[in-house]
N, C-alpha and C positions, 0 to 999 in steps of 0.2 A: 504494500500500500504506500509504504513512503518514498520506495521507489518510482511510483507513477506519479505523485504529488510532486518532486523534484525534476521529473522528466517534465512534466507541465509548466513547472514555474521556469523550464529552464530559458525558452523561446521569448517568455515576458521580460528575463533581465536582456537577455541578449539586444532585442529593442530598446530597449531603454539605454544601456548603456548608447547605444550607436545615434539615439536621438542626444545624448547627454554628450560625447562628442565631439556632432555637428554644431550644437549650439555656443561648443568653445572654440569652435576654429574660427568664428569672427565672420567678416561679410566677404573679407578678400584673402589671396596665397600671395599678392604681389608683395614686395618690400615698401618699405616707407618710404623710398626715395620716387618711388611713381606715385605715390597718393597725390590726388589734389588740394590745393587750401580750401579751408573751409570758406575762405571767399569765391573761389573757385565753384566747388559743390553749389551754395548761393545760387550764382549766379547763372550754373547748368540748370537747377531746378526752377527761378523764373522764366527761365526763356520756355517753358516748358505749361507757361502759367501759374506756376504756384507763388503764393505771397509768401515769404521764410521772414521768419522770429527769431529762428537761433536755431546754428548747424554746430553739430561737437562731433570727434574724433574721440571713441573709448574703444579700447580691446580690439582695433580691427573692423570696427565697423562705426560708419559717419553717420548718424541719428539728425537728423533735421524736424524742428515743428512747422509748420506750415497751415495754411488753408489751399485747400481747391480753387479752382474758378467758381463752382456752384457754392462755394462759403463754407465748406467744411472742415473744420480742425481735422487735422491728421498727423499723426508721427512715423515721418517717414523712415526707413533703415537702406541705408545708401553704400554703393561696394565703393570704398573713397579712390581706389583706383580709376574709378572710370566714369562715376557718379551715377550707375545705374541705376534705378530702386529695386533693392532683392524682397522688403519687406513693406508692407502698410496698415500702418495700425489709426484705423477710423472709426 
């Protein structure tokens, strides 16, 4: 019996660990000498429309607050190498 109960739980950490992971590798694998400034970032994400409040640079990945064009707060998560958005929190 606790051998099937361990056989079960095993696929659950495995996911987890691999999602636990992902979330430490950050938004980009480039070095810091390609990140862009966070004037930079800015400036990629107006031309794009968004209104920016404040862009910061933690752990690898550039977090920007913003609004939409339709007036929506949102917190963007930006790869600072390239200023994509990997993440959008609305």
């Amino acid at each position: 019996m606790r051998t099937l109960f361990f056989a079960a739980l095993l696929p659950v950490l495995a996911v987890g660990w691999a999602a636990y992971a992902k979330d430490d590798e950050g938004c980009t694998r480039a070095p810091k000498e390609q990140w862009l400034s966070t004037e930079q970032l800015k400036a990629k994400l107006t031309e794009q429309g968004f209104t920016v409040s404040k862009v910061e640079i933690e752990d690898g990945c550039a977090e920007a607050d913003a609004k939409a064009k339709d007036g929506k707060e949102t917190e963007l998560h930006l790869d600072p190498a390239t200023g994509n958005v990997v993440e959008n929190d609305d």
